[in-house]
SERO-4910 file (N, C-alpha, C, O; in steps of 0.05 Angstrom, whole numbers):
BEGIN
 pado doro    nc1    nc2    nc3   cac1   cac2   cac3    cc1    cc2    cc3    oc1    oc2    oc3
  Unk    A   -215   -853    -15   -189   -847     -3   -191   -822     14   -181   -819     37
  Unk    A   -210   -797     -3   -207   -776     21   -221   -781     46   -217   -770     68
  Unk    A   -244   -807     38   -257   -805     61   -246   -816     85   -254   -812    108
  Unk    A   -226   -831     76   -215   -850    101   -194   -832    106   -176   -848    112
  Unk    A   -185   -810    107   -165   -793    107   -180   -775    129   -169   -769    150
  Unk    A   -207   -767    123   -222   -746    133   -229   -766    169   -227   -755    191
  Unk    A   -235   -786    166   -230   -802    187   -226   -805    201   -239   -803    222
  Unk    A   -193   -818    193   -171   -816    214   -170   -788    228   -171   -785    252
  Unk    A   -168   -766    209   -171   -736    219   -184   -733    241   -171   -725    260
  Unk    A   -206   -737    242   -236   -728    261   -224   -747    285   -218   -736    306
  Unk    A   -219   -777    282   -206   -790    300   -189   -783    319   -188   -787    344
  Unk    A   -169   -766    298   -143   -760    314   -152   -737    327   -144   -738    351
  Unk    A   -168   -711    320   -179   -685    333   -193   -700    354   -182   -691    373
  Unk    A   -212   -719    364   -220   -731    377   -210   -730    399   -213   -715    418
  Unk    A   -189   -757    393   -164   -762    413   -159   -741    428   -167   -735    451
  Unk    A   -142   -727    409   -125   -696    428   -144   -686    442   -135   -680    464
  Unk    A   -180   -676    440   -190   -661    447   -195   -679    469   -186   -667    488
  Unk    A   -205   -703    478   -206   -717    495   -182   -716    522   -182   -714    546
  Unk    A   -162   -719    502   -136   -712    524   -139   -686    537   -146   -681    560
  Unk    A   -133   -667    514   -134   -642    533   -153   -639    549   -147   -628    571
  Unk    A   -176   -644    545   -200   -648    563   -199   -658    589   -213   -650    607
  Unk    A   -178   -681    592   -172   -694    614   -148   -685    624   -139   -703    639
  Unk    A   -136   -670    624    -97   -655    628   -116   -636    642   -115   -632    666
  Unk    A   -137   -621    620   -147   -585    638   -166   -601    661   -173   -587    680
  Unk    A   -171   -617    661   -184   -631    689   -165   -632    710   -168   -625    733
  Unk    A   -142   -642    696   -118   -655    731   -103   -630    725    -82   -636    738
  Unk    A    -99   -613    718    -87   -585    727    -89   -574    752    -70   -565    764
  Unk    A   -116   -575    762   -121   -569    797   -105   -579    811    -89   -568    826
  Unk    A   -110   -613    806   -105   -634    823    -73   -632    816    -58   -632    835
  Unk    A    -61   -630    789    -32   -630    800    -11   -595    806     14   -592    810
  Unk    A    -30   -576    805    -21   -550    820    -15   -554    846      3   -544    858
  Unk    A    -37   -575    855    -47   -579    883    -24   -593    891     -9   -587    910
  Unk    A    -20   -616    871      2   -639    885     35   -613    887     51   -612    906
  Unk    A     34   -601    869     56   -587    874     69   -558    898     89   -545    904
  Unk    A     40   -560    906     43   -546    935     45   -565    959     58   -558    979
  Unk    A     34   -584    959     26   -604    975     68   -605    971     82   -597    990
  Unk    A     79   -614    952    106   -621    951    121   -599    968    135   -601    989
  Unk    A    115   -576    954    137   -551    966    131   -554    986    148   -568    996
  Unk    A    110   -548   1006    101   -542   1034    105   -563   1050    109   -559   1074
  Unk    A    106   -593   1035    111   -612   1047    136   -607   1053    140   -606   1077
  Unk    A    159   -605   1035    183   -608   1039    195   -590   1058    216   -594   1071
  Unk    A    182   -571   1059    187   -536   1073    185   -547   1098    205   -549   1112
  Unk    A    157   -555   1108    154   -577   1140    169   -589   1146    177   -589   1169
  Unk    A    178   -605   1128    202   -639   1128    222   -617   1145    225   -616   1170
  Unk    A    232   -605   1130    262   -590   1133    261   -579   1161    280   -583   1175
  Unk    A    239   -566   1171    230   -556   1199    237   -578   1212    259   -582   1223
  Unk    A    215   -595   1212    210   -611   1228    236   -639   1230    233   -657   1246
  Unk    A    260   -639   1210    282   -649   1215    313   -638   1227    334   -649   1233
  Unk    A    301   -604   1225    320   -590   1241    310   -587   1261    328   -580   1277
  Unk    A    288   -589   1273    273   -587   1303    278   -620   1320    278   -621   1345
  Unk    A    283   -641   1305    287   -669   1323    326   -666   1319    342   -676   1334
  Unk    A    333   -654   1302    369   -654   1313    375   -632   1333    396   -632   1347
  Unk    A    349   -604   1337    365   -593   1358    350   -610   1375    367   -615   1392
  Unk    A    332   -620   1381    319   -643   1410    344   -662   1421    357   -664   1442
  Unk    A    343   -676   1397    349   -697   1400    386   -700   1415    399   -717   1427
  Unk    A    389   -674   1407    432   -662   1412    425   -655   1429    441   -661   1447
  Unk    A    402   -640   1440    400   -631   1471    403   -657   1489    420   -658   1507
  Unk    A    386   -678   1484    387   -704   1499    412   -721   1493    422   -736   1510
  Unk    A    421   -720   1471    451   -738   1485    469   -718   1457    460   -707   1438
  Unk    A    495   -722   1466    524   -709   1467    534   -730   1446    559   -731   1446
  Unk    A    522   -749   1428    534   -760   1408    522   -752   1375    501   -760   1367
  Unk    A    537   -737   1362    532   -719   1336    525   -738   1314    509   -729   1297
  Unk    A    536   -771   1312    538   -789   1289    503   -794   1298    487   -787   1280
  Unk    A    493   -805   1321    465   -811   1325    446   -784   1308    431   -785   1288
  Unk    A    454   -764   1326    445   -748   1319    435   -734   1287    413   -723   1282
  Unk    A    458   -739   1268    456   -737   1240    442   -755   1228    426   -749   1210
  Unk    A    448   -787   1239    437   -808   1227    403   -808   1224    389   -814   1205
  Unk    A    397   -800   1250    363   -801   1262    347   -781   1239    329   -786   1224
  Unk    A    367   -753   1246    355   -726   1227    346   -738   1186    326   -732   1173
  Unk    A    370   -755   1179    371   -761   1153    344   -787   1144    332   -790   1123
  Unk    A    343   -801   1172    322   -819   1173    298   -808   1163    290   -811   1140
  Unk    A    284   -791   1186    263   -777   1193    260   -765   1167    237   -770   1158
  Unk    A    279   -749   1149    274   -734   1134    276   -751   1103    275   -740   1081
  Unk    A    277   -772   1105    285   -787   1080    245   -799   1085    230   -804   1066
  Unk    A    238   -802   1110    218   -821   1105    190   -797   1109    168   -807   1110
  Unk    A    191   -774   1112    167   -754   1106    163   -747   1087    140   -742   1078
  Unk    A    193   -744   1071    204   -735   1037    176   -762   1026    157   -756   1011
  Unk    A    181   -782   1036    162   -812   1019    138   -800   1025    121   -795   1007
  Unk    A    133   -794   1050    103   -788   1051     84   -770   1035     62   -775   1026
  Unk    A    100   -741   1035     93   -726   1018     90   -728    997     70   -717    989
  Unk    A    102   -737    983    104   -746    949     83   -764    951     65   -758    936
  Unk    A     77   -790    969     47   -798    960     22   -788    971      2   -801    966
  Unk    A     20   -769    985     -1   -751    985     -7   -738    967    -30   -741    957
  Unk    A     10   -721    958     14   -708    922      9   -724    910    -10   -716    898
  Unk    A     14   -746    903      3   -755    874    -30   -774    885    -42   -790    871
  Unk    A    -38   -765    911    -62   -783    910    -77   -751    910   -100   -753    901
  Unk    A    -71   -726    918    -89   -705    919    -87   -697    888   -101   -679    878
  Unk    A    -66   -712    873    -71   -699    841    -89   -723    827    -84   -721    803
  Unk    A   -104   -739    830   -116   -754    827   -101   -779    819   -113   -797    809
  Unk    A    -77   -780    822    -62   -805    813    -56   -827    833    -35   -838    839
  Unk    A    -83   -830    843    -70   -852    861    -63   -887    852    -56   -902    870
  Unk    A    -65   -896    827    -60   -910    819    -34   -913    815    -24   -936    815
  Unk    A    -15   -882    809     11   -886    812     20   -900    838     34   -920    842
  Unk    A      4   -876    859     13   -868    881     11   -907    891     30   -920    901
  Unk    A    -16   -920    886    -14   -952    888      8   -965    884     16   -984    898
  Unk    A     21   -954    859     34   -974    834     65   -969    849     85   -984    844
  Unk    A     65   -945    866     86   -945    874     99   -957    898    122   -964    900
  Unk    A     79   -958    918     72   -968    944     81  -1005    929    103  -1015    936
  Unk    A     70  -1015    917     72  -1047    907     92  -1047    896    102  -1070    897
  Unk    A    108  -1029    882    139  -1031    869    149  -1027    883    171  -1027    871
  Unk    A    155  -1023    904    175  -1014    939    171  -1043    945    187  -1061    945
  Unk    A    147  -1044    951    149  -1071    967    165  -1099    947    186  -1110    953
  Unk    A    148  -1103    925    164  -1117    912    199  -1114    909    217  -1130    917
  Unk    A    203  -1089    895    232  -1081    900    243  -1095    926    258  -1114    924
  Unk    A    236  -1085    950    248  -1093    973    252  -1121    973    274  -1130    978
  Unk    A    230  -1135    967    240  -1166    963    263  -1171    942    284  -1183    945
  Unk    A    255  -1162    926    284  -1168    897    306  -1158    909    327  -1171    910
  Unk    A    302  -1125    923    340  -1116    924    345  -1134    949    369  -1136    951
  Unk    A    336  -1145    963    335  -1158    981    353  -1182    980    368  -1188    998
  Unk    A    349  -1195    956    361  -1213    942    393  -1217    924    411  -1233    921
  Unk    A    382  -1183    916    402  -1177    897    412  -1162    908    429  -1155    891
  Unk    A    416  -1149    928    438  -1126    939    440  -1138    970    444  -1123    990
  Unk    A    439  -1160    972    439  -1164   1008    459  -1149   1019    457  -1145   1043
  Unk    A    480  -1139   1006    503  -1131   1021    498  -1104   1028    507  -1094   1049
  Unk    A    485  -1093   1012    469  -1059   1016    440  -1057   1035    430  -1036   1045
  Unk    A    433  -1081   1037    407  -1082   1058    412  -1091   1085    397  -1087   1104
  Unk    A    446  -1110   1086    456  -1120   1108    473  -1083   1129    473  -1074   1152
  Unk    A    484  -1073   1104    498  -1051   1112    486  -1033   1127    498  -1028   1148
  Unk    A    453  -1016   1120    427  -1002   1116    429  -1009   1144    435   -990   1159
  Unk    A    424  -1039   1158    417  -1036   1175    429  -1047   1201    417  -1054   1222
  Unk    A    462  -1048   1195    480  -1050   1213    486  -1010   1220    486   -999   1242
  Unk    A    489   -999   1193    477   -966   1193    460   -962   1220    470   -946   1236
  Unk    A    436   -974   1228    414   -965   1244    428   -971   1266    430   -953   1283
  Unk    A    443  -1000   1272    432  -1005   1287    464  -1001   1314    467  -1008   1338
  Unk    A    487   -984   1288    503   -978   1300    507   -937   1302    528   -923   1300
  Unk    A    480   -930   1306    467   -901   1305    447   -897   1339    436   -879   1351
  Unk    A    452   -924   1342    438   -931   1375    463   -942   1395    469   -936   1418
  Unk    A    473   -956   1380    495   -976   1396    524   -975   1386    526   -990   1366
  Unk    A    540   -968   1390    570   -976   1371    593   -964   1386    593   -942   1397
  Unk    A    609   -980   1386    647   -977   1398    655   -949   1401    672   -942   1417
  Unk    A    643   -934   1387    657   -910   1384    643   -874   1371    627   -870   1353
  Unk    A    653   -862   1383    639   -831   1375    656   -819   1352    676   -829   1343
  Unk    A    648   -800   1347    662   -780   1327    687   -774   1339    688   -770   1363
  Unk    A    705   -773   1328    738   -752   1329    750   -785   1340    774   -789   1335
  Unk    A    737   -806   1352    750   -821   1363    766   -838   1348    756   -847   1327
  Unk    A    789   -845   1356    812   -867   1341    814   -890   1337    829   -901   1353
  Unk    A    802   -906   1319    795   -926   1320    819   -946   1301    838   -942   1286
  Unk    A    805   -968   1313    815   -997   1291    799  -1016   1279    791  -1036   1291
  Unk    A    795  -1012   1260    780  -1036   1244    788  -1052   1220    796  -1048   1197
  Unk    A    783  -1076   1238    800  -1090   1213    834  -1082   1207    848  -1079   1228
  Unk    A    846  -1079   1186    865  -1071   1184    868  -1038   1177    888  -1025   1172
  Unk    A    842  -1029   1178    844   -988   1173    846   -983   1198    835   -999   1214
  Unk    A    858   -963   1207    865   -950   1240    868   -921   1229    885   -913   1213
  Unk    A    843   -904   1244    849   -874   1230    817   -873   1256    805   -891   1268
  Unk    A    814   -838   1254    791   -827   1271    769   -825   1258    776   -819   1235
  Unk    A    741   -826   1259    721   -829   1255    712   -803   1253    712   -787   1271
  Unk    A    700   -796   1217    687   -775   1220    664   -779   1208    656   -757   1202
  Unk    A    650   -793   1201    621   -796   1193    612   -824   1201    628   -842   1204
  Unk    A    589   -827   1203    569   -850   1204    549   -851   1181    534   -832   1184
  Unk    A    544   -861   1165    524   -859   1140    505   -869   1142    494   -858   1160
  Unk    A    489   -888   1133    468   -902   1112    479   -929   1119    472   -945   1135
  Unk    A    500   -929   1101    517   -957   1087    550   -955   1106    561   -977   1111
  Unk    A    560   -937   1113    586   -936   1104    590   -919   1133    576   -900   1139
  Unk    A    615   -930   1150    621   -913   1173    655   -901   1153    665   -916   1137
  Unk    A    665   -880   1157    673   -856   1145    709   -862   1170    707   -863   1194
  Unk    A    729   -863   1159    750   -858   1180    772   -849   1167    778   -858   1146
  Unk    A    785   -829   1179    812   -809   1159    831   -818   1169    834   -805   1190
  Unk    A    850   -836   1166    874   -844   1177    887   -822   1171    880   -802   1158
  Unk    A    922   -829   1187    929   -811   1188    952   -797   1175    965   -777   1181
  Unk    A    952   -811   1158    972   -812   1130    942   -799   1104    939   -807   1081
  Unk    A    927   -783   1117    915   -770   1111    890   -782   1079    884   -763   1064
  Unk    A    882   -802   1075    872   -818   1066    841   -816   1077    836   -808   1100
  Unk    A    822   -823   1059    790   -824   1073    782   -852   1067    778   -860   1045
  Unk    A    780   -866   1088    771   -897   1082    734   -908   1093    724   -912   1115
  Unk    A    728   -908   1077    689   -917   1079    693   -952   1077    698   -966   1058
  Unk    A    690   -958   1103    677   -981   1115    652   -987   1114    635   -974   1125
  Unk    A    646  -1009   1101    613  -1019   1098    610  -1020   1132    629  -1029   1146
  Unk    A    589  -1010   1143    580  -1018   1171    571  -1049   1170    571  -1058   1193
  Unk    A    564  -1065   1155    573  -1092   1164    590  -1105   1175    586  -1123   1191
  Unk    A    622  -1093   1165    642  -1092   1170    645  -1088   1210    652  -1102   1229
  Unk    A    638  -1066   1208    634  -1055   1234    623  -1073   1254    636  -1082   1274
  Unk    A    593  -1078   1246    583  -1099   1268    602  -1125   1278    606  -1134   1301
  Unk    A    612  -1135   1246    621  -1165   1252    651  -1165   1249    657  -1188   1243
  Unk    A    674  -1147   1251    698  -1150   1261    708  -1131   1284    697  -1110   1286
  Unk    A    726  -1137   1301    737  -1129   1332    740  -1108   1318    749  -1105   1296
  Unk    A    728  -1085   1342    741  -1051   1337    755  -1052   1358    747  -1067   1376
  Unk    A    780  -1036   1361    797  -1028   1374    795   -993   1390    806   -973   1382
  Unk    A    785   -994   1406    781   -960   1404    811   -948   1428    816   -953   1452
  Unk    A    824   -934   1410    848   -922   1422    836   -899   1443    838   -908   1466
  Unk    A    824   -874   1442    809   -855   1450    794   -854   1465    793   -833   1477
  Unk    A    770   -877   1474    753   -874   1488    743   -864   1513    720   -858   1519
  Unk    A    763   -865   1525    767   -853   1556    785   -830   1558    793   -816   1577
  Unk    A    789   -830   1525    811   -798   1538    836   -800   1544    850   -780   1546
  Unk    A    845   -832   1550    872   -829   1547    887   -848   1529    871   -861   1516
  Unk    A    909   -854   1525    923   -869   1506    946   -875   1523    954   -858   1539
  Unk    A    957   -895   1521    985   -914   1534   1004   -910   1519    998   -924   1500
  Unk    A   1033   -896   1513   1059   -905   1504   1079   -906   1513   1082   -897   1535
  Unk    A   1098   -917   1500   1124   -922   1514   1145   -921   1489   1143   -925   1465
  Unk    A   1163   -915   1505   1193   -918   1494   1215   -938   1507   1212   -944   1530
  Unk    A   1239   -951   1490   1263   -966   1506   1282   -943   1503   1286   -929   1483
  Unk    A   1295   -942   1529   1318   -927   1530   1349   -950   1542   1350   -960   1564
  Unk    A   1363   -951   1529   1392   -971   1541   1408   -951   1556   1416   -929   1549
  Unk    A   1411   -965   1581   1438   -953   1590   1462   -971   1598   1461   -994   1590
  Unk    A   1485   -962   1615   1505   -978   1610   1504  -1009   1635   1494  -1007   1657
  Unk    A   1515  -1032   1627   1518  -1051   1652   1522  -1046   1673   1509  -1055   1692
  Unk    A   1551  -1022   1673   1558  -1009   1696   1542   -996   1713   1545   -999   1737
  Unk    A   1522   -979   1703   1501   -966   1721   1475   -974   1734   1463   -992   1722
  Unk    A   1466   -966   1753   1457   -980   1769   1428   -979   1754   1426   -959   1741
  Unk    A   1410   -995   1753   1383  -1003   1736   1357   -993   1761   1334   -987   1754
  Unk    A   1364   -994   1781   1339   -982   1804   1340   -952   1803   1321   -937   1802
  Unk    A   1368   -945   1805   1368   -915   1813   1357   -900   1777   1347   -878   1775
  Unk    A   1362   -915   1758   1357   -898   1739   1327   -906   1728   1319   -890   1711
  Unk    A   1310   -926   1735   1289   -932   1729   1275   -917   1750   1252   -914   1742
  Unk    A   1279   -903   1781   1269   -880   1793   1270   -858   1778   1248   -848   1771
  Unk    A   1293   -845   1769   1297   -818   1759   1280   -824   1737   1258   -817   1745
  Unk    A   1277   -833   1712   1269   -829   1692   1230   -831   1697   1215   -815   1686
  Unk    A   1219   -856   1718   1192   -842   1736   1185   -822   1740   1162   -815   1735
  Unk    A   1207   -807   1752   1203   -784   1763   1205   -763   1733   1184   -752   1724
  Unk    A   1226   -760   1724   1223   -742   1701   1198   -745   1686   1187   -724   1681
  Unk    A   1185   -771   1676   1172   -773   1661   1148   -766   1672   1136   -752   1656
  Unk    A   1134   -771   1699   1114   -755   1721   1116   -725   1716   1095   -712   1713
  Unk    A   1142   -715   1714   1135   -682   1712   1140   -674   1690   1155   -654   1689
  Unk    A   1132   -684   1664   1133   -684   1638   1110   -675   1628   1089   -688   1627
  Unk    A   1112   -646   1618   1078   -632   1620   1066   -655   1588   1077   -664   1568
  Unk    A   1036   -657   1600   1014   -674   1581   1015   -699   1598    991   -708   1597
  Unk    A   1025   -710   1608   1033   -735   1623   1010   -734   1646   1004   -718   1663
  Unk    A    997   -763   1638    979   -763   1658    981   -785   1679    999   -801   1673
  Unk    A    966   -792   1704    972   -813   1720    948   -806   1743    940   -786   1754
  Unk    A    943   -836   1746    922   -830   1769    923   -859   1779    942   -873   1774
  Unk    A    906   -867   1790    911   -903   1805    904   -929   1779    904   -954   1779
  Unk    A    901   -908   1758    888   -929   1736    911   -931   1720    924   -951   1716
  Unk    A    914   -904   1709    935   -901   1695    956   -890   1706    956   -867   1713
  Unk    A    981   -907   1709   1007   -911   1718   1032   -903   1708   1035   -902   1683
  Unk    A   1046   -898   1720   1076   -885   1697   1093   -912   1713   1092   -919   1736
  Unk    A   1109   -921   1692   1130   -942   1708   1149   -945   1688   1147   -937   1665
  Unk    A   1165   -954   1697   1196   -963   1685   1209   -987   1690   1224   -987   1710
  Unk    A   1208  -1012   1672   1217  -1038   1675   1236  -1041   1654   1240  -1030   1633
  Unk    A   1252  -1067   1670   1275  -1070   1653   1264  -1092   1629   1253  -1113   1636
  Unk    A   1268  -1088   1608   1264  -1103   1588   1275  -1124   1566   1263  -1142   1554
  Unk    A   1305  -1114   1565   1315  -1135   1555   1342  -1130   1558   1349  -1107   1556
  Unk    A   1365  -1157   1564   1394  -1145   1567   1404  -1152   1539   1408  -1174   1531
  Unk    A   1409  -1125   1524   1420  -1123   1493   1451  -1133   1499   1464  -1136   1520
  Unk    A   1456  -1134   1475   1492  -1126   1472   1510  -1108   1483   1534  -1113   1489
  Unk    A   1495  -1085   1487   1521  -1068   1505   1509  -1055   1514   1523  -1035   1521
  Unk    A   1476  -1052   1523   1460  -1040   1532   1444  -1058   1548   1438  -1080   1540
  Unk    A   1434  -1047   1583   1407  -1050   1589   1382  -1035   1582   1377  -1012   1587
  Unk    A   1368  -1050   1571   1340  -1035   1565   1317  -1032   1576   1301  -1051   1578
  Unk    A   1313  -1003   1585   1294  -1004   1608   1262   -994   1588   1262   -973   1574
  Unk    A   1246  -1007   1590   1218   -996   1580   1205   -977   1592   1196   -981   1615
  Unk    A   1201   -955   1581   1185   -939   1603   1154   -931   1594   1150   -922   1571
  Unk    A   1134   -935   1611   1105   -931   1607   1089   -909   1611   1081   -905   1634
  Unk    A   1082   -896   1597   1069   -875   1613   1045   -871   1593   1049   -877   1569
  Unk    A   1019   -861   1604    996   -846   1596    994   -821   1592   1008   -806   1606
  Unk    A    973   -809   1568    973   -780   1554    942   -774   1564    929   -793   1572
  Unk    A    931   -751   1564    903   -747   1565    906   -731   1547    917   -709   1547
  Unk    A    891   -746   1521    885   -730   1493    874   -745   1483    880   -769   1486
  Unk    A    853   -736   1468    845   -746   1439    852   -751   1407    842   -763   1388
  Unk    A    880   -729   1413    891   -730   1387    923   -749   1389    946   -742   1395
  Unk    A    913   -773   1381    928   -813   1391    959   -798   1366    983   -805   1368
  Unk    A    950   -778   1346    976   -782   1324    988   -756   1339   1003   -756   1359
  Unk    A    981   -741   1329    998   -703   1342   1007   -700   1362   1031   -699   1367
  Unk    A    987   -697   1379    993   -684   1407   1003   -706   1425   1008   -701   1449
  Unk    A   1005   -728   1416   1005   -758   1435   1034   -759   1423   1051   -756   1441
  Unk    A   1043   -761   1401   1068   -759   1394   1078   -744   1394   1100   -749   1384
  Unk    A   1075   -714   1406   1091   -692   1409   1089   -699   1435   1108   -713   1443
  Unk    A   1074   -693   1450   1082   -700   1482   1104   -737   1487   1114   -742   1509
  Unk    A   1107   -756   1466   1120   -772   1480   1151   -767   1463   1168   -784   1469
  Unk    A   1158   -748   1445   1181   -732   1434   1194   -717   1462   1215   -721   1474
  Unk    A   1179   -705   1466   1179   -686   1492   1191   -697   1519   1208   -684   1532
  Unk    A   1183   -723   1528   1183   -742   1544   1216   -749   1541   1236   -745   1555
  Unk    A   1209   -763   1514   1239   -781   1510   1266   -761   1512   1290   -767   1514
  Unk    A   1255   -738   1509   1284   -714   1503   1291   -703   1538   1312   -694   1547
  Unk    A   1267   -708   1550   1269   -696   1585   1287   -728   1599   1307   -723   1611
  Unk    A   1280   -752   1596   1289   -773   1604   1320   -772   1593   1336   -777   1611
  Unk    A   1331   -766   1569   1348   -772   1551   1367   -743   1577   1382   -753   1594
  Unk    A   1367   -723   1577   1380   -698   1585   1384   -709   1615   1406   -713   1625
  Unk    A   1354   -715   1633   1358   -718   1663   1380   -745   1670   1394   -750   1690
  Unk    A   1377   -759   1645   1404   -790   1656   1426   -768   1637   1408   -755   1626
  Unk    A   1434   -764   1634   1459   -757   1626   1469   -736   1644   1492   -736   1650
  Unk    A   1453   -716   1653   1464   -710   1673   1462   -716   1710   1469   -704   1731
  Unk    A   1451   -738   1702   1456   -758   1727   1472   -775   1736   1473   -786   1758
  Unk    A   1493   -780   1711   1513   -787   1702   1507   -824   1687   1520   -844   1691
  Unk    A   1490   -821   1675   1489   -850   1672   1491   -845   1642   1481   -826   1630
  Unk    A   1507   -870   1629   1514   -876   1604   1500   -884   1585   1486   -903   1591
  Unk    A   1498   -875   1563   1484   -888   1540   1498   -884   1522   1506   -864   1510
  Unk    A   1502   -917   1521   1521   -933   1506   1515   -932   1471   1491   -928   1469
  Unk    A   1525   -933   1448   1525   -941   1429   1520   -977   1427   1520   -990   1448
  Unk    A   1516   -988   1408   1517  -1020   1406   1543  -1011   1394   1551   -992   1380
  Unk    A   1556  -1042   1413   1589  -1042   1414   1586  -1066   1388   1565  -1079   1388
  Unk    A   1608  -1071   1367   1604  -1092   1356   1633  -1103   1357   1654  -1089   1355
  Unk    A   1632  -1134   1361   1659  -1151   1367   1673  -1158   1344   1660  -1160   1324
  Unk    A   1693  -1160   1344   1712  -1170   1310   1729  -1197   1321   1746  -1194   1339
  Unk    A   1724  -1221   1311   1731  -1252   1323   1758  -1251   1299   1754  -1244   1276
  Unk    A   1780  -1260   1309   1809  -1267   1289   1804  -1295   1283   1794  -1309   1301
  Unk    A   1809  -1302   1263   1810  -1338   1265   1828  -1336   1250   1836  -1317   1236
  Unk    A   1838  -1368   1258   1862  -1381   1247   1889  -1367   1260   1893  -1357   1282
  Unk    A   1904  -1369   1239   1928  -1348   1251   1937  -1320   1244   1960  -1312   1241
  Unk    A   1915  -1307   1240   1903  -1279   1239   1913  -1271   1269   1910  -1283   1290
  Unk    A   1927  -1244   1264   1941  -1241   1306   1936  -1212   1297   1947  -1196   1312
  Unk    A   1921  -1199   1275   1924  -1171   1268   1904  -1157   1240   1904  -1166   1217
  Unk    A   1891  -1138   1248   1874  -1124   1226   1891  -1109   1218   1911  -1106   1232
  Unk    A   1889  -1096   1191   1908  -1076   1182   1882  -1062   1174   1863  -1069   1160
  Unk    A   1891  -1034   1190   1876  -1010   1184   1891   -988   1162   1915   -986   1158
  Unk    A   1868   -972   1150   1880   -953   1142   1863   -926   1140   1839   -929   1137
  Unk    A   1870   -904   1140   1855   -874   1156   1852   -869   1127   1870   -880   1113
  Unk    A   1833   -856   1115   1828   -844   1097   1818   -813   1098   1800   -807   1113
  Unk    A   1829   -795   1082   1820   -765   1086   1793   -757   1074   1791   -746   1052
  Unk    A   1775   -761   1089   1743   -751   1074   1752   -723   1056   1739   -722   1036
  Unk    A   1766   -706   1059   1765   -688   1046   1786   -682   1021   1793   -660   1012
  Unk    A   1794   -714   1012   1809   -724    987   1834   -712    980   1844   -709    957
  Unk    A   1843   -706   1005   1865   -694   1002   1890   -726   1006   1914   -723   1004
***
């Protein structure tokens, strides 16, 4: 019994001394891998803040710009780490890992298509796509401005102040709407005035007011006009059109057409033209020849 005790002992001192024997061997090799990491990573970081200031010098779009930097630096980050584990003598990991990527890729491939379809509607709307940063978009049924581009996920803050992440699949394969892109935006208001008044002379004046309506833009593209739109009940309704040069489609686009509607609203009234209330009719039937009213004192007296 002691001897098989004494044994296992010598066995087990064996073992360990063997190990440590082989640990104080890859100590070099993984000091090594661990500078090889820091220094690697220290370069990465250089050399991915050196292709975003390049790359922003050559074009004026920030979402490319971030996207490219996160690329670059996601795929040196890979490189480094298997240099390190092949200069710490582990290249069998460094193998084992290279064949588990690849494999993986086929499986998530399978099993995440919607994250590998996303990945690279991501790329391929970081080269090509509807729309830049701050711009006002529509997708699908979310309508809000664009503040990130990701990986997976294009980023938009509507304006009821909400953060909505759109799979960029999404992106590629439904109609975007871009409100912003040129810098200007189209709105309009209906304003009624009375039958009696004349519909040319006040569809000029309100042109004209709305032309010298500061924010109000117009050029041969974009037009300011005033059409009649529909004959209401006790109102004509004239539509009026005009363009903003802004980028901000909620604030400044709605404070300048506030602004608008209050200069049109003052210049017909004192031009003398009417704006009518909706009149509503009261029909008698039968032998009804009379309503009976009666005044009541709001103040319950």
């Amino acid at each position: 019994m002691n001897e098989t005790i004494t044994k296992v002992g010598t066995a087990i001192s064996e073992a360990f001394h063997r190990s440590w024997s082989a640990l104080v061997e890859k100590v070099p090799g993984i000091l090594l891998a661990i500078l090889i990491i820091a220094a690697g990573l220290l370069i990465t970081r250089h050399i991915t803040d050196l292709t975003r200031k390049v790359v922003s010098r050559r074009t004026q779009d920030p979402l490319m710009t971030s996207f490219l930097a996160r690329t670059i630096k996601l795929v040196l980050s890979g490189i480094v780490i298997m240099i390190a584990l092949r200069s710490a003598g582990l290249q069998g990991i460094a193998t084992g890992l290279f064949a588990a990527a690849g494999a993986s890729a086929i499986i998530v491939g399978f099993a995440f298509r919607d994250i590998g379809e996303n990945f690279i509607s991501g790329i391929i709307l970081s080269f090509n796509r509807p729309f830049d940063l701050d711009d006002t978009v529509e997708i699908g049924e979310v309508f809000g401005k664009v503040t990130a581009l990701e990986f997976r996920y294009t980023k938009l803050k509507t304006f009821d102040g909400r953060d909505v992440y759109i799979p960029n699949s999404d992106v590629i394969k439904k109609p975007v709407y871009n409100y912003t892109e040129d810098g200007h935006f189209r709105l309009d208001f209906v304003v009624g005035i009375a039958y009696e008044d004349v519909v040319e002379d006040a569809t000029r004046l309100i042109e004209r007011i709305v032309r010298s309506s500061k924010g109000v833009h117009e050029d041969a593209t974009h037009e300011v006009f005033a059409v009649v739109d529909q004959l209401a009940v006790s109102t004509v309704n004239i539509k009026v059109h005009f363009w903003v040069d802004t980028k901000e489609y909620r604030k400044q686009a709605m404070v300048i057409r506030g602004d608008v509607i209050a200069n049109v609203k003052h210049a017909l009234e004192k031009g003398g033209f009417s704006l009518p209330a909706d009149i509503q009719e009261i029909k008698l039937y039968g032998g009804q020849s009379s309503i009976p009213v009666s005044l009541r004192d709001e103040r319950g007296a």
